[in-house]
C-alpha distance (Angstrom), angle and dihedral (degrees) to the residues before:
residue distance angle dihedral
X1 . . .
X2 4.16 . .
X3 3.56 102.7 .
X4 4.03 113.1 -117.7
X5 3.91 87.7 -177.3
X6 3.65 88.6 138.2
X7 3.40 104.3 38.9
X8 4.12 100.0 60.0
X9 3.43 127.1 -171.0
X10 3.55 123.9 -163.0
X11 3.61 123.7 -147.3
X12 4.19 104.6 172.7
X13 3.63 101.1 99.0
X14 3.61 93.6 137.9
X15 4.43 90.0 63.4
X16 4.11 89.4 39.6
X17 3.79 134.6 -14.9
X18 3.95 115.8 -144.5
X19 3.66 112.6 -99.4
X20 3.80 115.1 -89.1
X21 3.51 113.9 -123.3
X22 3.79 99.0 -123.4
X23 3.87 92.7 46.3
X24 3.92 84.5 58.4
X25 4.00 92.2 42.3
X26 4.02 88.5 49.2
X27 3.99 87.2 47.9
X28 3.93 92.3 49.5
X29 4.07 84.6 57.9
X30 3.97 86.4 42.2
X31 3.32 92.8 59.7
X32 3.73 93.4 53.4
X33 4.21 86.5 63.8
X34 4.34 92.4 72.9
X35 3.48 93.4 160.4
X36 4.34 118.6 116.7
X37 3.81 97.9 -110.8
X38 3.66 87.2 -143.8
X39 4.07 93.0 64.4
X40 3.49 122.2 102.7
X41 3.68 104.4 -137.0
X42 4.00 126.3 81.3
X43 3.31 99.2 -79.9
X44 3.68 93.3 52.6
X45 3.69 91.8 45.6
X46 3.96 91.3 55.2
X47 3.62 90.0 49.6
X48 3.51 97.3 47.9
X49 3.83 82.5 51.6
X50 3.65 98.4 60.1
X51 3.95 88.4 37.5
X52 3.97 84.8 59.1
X53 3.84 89.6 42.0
X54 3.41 90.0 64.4
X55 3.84 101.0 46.5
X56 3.62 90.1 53.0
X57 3.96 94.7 53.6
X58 3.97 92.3 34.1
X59 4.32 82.3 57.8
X60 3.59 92.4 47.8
X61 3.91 106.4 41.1
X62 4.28 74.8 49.8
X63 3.53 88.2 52.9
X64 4.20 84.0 -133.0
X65 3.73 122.0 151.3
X66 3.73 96.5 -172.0
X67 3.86 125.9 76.3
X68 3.72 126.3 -82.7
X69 3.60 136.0 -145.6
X70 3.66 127.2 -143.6
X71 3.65 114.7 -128.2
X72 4.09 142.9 176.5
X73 4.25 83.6 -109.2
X74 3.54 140.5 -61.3
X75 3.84 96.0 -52.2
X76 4.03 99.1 61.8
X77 4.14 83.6 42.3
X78 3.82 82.2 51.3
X79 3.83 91.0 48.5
X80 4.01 94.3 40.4
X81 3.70 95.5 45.4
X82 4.17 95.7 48.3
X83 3.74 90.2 32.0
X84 3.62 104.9 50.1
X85 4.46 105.9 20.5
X86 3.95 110.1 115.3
X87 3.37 108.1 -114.6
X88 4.22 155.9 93.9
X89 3.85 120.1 -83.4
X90 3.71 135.3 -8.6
X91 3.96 118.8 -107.1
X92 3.68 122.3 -169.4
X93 3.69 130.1 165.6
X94 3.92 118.9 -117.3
X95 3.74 93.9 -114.1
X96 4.38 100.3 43.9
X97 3.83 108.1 126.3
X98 3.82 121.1 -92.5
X99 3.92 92.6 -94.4
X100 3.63 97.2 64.9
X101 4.05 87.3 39.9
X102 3.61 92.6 51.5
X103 4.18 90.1 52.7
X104 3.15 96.6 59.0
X105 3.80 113.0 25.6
X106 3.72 100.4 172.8
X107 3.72 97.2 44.4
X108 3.62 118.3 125.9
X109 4.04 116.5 -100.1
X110 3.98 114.5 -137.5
X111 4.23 101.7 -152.0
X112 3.68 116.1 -128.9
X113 3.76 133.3 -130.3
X114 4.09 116.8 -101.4
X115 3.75 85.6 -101.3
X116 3.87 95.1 59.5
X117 3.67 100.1 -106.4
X118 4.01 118.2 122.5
X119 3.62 116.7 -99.2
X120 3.61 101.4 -105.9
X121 4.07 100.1 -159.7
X122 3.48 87.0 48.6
X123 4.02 97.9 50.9
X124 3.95 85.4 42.7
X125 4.17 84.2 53.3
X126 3.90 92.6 48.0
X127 3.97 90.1 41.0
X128 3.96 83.6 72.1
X129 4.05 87.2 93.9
X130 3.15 127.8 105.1
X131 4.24 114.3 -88.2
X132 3.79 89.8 -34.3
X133 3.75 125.5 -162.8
X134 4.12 106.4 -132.8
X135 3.96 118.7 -162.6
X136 3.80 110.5 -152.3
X137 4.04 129.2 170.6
X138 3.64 116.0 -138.3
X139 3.81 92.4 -149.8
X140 3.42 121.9 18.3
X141 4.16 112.6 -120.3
X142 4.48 94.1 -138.1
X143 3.70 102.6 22.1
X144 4.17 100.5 30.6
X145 3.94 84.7 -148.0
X146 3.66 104.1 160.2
X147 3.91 113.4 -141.2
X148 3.63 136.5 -133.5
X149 3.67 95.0 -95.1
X150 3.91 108.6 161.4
X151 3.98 83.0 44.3
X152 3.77 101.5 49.5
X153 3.78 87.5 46.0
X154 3.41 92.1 60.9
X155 3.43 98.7 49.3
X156 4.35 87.8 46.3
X157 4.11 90.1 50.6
X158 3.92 91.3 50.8
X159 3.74 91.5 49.3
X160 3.76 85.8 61.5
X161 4.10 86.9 -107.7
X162 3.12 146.7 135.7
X163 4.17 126.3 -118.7
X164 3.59 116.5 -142.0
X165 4.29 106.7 -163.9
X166 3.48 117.7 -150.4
X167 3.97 98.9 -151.8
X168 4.32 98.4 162.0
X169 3.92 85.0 122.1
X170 4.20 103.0 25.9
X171 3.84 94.0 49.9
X172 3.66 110.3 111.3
X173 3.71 96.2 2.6
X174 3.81 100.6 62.5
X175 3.60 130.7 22.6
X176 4.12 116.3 -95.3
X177 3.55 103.0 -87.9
X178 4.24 112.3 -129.2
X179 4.33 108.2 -66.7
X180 3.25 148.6 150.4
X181 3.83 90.8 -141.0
X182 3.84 129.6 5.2
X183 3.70 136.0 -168.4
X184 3.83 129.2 -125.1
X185 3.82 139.2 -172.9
X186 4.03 120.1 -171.2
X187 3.78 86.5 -155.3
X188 3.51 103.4 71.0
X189 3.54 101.3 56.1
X190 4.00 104.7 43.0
X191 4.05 91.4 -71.9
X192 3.94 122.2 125.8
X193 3.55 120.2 -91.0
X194 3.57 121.3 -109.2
X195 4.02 103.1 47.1
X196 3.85 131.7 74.2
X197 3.32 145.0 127.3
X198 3.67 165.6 -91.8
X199 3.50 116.5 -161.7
X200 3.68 118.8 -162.2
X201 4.07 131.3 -158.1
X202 4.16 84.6 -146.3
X203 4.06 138.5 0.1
X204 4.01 78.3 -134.0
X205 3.77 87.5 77.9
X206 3.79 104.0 64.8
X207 3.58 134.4 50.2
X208 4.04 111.4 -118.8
X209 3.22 121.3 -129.0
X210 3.79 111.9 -167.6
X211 3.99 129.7 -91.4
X212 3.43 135.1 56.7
X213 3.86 132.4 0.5
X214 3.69 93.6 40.8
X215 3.39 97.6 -52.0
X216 3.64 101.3 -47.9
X217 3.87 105.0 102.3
X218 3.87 141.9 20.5
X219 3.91 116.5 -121.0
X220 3.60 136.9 48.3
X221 3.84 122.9 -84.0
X222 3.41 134.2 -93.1
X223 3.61 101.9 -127.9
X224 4.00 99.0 175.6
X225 3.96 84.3 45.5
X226 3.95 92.0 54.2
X227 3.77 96.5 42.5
X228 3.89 82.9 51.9
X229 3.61 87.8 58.9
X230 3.65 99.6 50.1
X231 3.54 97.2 47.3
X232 4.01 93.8 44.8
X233 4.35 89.2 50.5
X234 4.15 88.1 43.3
X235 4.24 88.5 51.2
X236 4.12 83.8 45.4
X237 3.89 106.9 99.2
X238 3.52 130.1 -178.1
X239 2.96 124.1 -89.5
X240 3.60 88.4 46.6
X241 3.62 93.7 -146.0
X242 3.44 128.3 14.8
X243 4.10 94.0 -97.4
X244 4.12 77.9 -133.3
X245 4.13 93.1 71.1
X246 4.28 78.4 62.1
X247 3.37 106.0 46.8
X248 3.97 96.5 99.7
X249 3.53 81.8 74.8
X250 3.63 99.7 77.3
X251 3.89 90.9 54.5
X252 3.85 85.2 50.0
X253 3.88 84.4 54.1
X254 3.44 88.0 50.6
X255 3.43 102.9 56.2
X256 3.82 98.3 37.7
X257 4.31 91.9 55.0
X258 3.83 81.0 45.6
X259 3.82 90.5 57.9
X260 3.66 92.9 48.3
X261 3.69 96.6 -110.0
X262 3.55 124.0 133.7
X263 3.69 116.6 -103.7
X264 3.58 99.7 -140.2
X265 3.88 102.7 -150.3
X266 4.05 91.1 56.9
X267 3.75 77.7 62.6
X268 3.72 93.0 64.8
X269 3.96 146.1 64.6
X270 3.58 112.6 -107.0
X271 3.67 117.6 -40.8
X272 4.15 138.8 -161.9
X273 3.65 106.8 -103.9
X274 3.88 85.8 -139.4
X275 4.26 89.0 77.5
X276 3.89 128.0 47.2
X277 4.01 118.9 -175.7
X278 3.95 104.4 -162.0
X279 4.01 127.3 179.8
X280 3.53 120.1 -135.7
X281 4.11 118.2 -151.3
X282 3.65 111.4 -122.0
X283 3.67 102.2 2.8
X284 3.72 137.8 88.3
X285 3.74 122.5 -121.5
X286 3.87 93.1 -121.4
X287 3.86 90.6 53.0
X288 3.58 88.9 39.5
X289 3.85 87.6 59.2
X290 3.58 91.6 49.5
X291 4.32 98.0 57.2
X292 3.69 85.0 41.4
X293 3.81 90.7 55.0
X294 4.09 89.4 41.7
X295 3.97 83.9 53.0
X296 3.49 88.6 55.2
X297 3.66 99.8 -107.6
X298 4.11 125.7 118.9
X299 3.69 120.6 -146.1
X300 4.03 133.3 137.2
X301 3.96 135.5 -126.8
X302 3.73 82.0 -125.0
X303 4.04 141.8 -73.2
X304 4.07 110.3 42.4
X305 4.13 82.5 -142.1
X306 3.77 98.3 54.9
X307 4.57 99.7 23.0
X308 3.13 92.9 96.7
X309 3.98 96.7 64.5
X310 4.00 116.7 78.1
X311 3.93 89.7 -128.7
X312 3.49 129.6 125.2
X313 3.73 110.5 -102.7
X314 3.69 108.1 -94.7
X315 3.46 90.5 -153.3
X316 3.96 93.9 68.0
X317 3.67 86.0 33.6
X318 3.90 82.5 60.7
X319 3.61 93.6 49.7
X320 3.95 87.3 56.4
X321 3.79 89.0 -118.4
X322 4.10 115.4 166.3
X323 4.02 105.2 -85.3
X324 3.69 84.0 -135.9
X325 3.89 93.4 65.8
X326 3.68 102.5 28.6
X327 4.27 88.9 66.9
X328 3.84 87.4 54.2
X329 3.40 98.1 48.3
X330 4.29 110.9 96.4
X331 3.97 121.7 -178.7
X332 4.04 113.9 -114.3
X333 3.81 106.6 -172.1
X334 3.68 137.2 -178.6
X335 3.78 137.7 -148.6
X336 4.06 145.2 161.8
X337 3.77 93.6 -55.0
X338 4.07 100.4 52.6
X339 3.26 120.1 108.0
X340 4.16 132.8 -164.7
X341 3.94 81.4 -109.4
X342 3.83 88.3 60.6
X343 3.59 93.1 39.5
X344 4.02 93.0 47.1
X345 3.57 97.4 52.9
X346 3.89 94.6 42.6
X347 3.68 80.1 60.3
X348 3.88 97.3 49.5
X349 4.04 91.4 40.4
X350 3.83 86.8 53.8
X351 3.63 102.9 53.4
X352 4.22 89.9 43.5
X353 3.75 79.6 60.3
X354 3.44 107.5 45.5
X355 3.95 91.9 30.9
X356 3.02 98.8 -118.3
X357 4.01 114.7 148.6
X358 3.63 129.0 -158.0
């Protein structure tokens, strides 16, 4: 195999996206605003400007009408929104990512079909609380099965609850599904690391608890961070890629049902285009991620937060898939800075590895 060493590629979009250039230009003329945007005097003032500058274009490159609250990243919004929302019980799905899992550790978990897709009967069974709080993600982060949003809110809002999206890997390259609250990470979609979101339908649904953004969280903005974020989600376009950087794909698909090997996403409900989970015959995910980084090429064997364990993915293991595939199966995702080059020799370094010809 030639060795590309120096020439990377990097295909892991879905744990961080590079940083766009304009987010990093507007957080160069961020960081020329020092000031505490919570002080009174001119300084402050002109920070808190900017700082409110960037909510308002953050909201409407979101398309959100409600109010938004600046956070560290998705898992303090995570933390904030299941910590803090009025409300009866906790309801997660089996398959949310560890962040949500982690803020509420006694919530109940609604299975999911093989496919990836909640069980519906059973969410209407555990929506039989009373006013429950139910933690969804748009997108999942290994399988990129896209849920039944506009559905499952419907069923939540009848209940008398209160939806919680999960949009780390939707943001920017879908439109916010219907919520009361929904979660956002700069990172993933060419933003700086370090600043999010959680955008809420109404202040009226959480409890505050004293500080900074009125009341909502402690510590003082980031003000470079958020006008990062607005400036990466107002360069986002949609389509997120031109579907033509991913058409090599479809001759990979071709060649891997040809083999006789299962082509994992034909497995699955409807998934974002943006993340591809693909098993390998004969050859763990982890090692697998190792001759892909030799070969010059970066990719994962699934969730940033839990990749570095040697585990089976729970969230396949959720889905009941056969243990034998689910440790094979590594997570090859795309973002603003792919191109069909990257795409065509993932492809080509993928089926010298598998040997699997053309």
């Amino acid at each position: 195999m030639e060795d590309h060493v120096t020439d990377r590629i990097y295909l892991d979009h879905a744990a961080s996206s590079p940083l766009r250039p304009e987010a990093r230009a507007a957080m160069e003329e961020g960081f020329a605003v020092w000031a505490n945007p919570s002080s009174p005097h001119a300084e402050g003032r002109k920070a808190r400007a900017a700082l409110e500058d960037a909510r308002a274009r953050i909201k409407a490159a979101l398309g959100w009408e409600g109010e938004v609250i600046l956070t560290s990243g998705a898992s303090e919004a995570a933390a904030l929104a299941l910590g803090k929302a009025k409300g009866g019980a906790r309801i997660v799905s089996s398959v949310e990512h560890d962040a949500v899992r982690d803020a509420a550790p006694i919530a109940e978990q609604v299975p999911v079909r093989p496919d990836g897709r909640i069980d519906m009967d059973a969410l209407q069974e555990a929506l039989e609380r009373e006013a429950p709080v139910v933690a969804i993600q748009q997108v999942n982060s290994e399988t990129g099965v896209v849920q039944e949003m506009a559905a499952i809110a419907g069923m939540v809002r009848d209940a008398g609850g209160r939806l919680l999206a999960d949009c780390s890997q939707g943001a920017a390259k879908m439109p916010l599904p219907p919520c009361d609250m929904a979660i956002v990470s700069a990172h993933k979609f060419g933003g700086p690391i370090g600043v999010g979101a959680l955008l809420v339908r109404d202040f009226a649904l959480l409890e505050p608890t004293g500080g900074q953004e009125r009341g909502y969280r402690r510590g003082t903005e980031n003000l470079p961070g958020a006008l990062g974020m607005a400036v990466a989600l107002e360069a986002a376009k949609r389509p997120y890629l031109d579907p033509a950087i991913l058409a090599p794909l479809g001759e990979l698909k071709e060649r891997v049902v040809a083999a006789g090997l299962p082509w994992i996403p034909d497995m699955l409900a409807e998934t974002s285009p943006y993340i591809l989970p693909l098993a390998m015959p004969g050859m763990s995910a982890s090692a697998q991620v190792m001759r892909f980084d030799m070969a010059g090429i970066a990719l994962s064997q699934g969730s940033a937060c839990s990749s570095g364990t040697l585990k089976t993915s729970r969230v396949f293991e959720a889905m009941g898939f056969d243990p034998d595939i689910a440790e094979r199966i590594i997570r090859v995702s795309f973002g603003w800075s792919t191109t069909r080059a990257d795409v065509e020799r993932f492809c080509e370094t993928w089926c010298e590895l598998a040997g699997v010809g053309a």
